[in-house]
N, C-alpha and C positions, 0 to 999 in steps of 0.2 A: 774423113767422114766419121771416125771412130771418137774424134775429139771433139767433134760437131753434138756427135750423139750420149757423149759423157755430162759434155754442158747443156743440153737440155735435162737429163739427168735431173743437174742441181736446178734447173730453173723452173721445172716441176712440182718439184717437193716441198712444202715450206717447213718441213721439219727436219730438210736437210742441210746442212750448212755448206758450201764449197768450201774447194782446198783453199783455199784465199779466208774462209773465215766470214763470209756473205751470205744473207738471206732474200736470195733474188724477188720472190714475194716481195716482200716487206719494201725493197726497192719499187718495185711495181706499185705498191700501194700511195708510197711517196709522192710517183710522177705522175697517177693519178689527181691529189692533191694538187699539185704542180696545174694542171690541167684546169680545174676548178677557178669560178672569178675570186676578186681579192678581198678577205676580210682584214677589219683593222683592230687591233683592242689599245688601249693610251688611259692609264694609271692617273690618274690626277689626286691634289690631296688631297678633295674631299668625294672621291666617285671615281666609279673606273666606264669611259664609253668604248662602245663596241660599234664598229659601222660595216657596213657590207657594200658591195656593187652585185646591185639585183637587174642588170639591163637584163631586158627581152632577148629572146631569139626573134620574135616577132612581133609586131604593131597589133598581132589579132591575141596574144596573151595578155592574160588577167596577171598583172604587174602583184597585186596582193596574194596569186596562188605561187610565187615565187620565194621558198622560205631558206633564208640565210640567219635568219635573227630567233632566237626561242628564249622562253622565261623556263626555268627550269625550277625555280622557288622565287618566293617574294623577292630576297636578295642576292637570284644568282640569275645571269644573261651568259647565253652561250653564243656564237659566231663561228661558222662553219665553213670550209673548202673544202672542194674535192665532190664525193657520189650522196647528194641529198637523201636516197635511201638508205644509207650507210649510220650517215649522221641522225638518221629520225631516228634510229634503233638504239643508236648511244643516248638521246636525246631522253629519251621511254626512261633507260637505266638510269638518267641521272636524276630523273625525278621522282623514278621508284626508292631509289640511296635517300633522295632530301626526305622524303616521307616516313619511310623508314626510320631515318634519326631522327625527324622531327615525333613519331609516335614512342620510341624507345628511350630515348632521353629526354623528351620534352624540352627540344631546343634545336634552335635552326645548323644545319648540316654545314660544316667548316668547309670555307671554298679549297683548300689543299687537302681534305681528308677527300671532299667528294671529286676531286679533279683523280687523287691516286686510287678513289673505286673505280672512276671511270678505266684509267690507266693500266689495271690492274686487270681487267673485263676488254681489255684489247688484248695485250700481252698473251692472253690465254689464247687466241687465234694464229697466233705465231709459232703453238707450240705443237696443235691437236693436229693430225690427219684427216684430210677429207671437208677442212674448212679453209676458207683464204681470209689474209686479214684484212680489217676495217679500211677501205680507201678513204680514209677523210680525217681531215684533222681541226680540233676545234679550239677557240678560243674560251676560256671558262672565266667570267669574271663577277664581282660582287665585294660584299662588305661583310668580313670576319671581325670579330670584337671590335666593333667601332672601325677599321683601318680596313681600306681597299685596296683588291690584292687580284691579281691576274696571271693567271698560267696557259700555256698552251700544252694540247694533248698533241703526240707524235704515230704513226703510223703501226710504230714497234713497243708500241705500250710506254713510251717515257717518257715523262712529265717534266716542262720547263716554267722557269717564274719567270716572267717580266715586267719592267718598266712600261714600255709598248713595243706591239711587235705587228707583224703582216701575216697572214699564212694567204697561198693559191695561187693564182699567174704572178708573177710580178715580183715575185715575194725580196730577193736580192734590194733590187730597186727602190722598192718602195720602204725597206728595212733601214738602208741606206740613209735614206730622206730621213726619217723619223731619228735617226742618230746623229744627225748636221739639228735638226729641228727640237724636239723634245728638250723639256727642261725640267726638270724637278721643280714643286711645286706650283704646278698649272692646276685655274682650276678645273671645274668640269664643262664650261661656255667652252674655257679656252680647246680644252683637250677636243672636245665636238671640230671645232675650227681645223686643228691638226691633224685626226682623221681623216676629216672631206677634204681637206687639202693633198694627203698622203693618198686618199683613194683616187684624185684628182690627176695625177702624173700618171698613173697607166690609162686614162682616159681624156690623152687630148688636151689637160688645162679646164676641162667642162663635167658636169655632173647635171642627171635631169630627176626632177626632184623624186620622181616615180621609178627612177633607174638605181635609186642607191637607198639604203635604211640604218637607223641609227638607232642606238636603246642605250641608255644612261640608268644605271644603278647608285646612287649618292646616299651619302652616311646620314644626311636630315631629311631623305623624302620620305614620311611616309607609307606613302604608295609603292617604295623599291622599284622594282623594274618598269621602265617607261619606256615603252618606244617614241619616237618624236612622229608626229603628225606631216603630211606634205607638204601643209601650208609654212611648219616650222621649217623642214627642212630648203624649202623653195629661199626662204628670206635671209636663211644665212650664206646660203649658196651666192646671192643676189648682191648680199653686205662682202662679200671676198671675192667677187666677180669671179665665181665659176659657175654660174650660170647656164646650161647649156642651150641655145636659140632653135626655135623650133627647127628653124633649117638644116640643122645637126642633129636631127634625133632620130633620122632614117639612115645614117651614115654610122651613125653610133650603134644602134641596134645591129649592123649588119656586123659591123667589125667585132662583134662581140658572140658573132658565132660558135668561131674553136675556142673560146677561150672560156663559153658555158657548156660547152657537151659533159663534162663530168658533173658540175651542178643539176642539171636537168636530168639524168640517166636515174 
């Protein structure tokens, strides 16, 4: 009982470390994340996409009140797993940072300067008393001096680069796939392709156009952050035959229950 009541102890505190050197929070935080459906991000050399798996809990949910995808500035897109209330508050910060630089230097906010404010603004809940940290972890991508660049934020404030990566259920699996798959110099068509095909394996082989969301940020658009339309995402779905048939889309929703409680919370 005594060692019972030592380890709650540590599991309590997020400001206390176990004899092991663990911050059981910051674990918790994690498998939160864990819990959350699967974002994708995938680097390409002219653009970095971001895709999401937005399934319903239910057929009677408004499919667009489901936010996995944000523009955080003209040229930065962010992709979220884990407690959607968690990520809107990161979301706030990262667009108060772009504004911020963009009023103070008069120039658009560096995707790694604004990924380590974010990081930075986590980290500090791992440290304070009386607050638990951020459940959710996000993809931050966009275009720095001409060249597209992606990182993922972690639970414990620390900032990763990559090529492409997965964060939320799956994440192993689907990490996996994109490291047999992914290639340096795809472009940004291609990279959309690799996404849905990568969101695609924790979903059966199928995707329904209204169940997944995609936003592409590229070095000659103009316009910076774009999400893709249904109609877009329906045809490429359609062109790679993952398509998912009506007749699967009440089976799809259901099995996608536990795998959104932390999305939705």
């Amino acid at each position: 009982m005594q060692g019972q009541s030592q380890q709650q102890a540590y599991d309590r505190g997020i400001t206390i470390f176990s004899p092991d050197g663990r911050l059981y929070q910051v674990e918790y935080a994690r498998e939160a994340v864990k819990r959350g459906t699967a974002s994708v991000g995938v680097r390409a050399e002219d653009g970095v996409v971001l895709a999401a798996d937005k399934r319903a809990r239910s057929p009677l949910m408004e499919p667009a009140s489901i936010e996995k995808l944000h523009k955080a500035d003209d040229h930065v897109g962010v992709a979220s797993a884990g407690h959607v209330a968690d990520a809107r508050q990161l979301i706030d910060f990262a667009r108060r940072q772009a504004q911020v630089n963009q009023l103070r230097y008069g120039e658009p906010v560096g995707i790694e300067t604004l990924t380590k404010n974010i990081t930075d603004h986590i980290q500090q809940y791992t440290q304070v008393g009386g607050a638990r940290p951020f459940g959710v972890a996000l993809i931050v991508g966009g275009i720095e001096d001409g060249e597209p660049r992606l990182f993922e934020t972690d639970p414990s404030g620390t900032p990763y680069e990559w090529q492409a990566l997965s964060i939320g259920s799956d994440r192993s699996d689907l990490r996996d796939y994109l490291e047999e798959e992914y290639e340096a110099g795809l472009s940004t068509d291609e990279a959309v392709g690799l996404a849905l095909d990568t969101l695609a394996q924790s979903n059966d082989g199928e995707l329904a156009p209204d169940g997944v969301g995609v936003a592409t940020i590229t070095v000659d658009d103009d316009d910076g952050y774009t999400e893709r339309s249904n109609d877009e995402i329906e045809s490429i779905l359609d062109e790679r035959d993952l398509l998912a048939t009506d007749e699967d889309a009440p089976a799809e929703n259901g099995d996608a229950d536990d795998a959104t409680d932390a999305d939705e919370e």
